[in-house]
C-alpha positions in Angstrom: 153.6 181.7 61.7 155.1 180.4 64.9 153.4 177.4 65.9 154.9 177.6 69.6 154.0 181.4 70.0 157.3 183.0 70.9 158.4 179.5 72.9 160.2 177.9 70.9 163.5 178.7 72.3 161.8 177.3 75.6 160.7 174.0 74.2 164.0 173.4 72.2 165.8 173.6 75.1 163.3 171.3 77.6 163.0 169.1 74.9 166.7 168.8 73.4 168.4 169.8 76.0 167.2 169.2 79.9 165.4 166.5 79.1 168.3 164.5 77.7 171.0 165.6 80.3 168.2 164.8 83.5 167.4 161.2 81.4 171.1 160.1 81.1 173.5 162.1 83.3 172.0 161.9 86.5 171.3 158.3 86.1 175.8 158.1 85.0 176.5 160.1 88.1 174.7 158.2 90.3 176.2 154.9 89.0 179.8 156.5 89.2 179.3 157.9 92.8 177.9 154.5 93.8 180.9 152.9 92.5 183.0 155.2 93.6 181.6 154.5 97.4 182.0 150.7 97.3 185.0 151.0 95.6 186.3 153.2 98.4 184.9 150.7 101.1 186.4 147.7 99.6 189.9 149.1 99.9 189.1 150.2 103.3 188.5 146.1 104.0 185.8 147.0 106.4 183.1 144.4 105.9 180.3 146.6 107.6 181.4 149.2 105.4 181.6 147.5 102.2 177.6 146.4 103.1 176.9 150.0 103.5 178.4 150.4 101.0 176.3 147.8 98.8 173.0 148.4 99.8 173.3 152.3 99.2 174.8 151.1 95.6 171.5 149.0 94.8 169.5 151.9 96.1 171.5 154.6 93.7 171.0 151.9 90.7 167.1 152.1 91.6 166.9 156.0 92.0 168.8 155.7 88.6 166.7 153.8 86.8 163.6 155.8 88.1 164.9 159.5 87.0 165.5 157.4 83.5 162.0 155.9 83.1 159.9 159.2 85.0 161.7 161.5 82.2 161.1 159.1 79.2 157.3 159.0 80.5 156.9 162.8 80.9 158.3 163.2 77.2 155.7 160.0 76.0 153.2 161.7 78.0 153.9 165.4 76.6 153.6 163.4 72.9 150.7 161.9 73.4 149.3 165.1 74.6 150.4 166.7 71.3 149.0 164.5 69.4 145.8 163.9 71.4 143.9 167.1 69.9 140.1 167.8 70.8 138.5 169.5 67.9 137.2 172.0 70.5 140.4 172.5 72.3 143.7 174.8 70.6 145.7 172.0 70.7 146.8 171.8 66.9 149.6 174.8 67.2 151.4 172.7 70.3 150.9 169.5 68.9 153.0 171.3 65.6 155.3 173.0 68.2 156.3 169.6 70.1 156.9 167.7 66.9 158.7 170.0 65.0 161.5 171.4 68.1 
């Protein structure tokens, strides 16, 4: 019996595969672009540049760290809900589902 009801395909690929690209390569891209930016700026030897430069780094490394830590809470918060089953709710087969993909 499939426990995900035809979904599996669906979960698998949230789960193993958009989850872990949205957790780590957006976060490397916008590291790299930053870096790219001041990089770009400090060659240019423009020293309002090069603060422009900075403080749009610092933000990136903040949006960065955000899309890492809102991703690993939506997949904490997607196992919790697995395992958090009400004995009057069907929550048993998705609990199964999000474990076992």
């Amino acid at each position: 019996m499939d426990e995900c009801g035809g979904l599996k395909p669906i979960v698998r690929l949230v789960k193993r595969g958009l989850f872990p690209i949205v957790q780590l390569g957006i976060p490397i891209l916008l590291i790299v672009f930053g870096t790219i930016d001041l990089g770009k700026a400090v060659i240019a030897s423009d020293e309002k540049e090069v603060k422009s430069a900075q403080s749009r780094l610092i933000k990136r490394f903040i949006y960065a760290a955000l899309v890492f830590f809102v991703v690993a809470m939506v997949n904490a918060l997607m196992g919790i809900v697995a395992t958090g089953q009400a004995e009057d709710a069907n929550t048993g087969s998705w609990a199964v589902c999000w474990k076992n993909v």
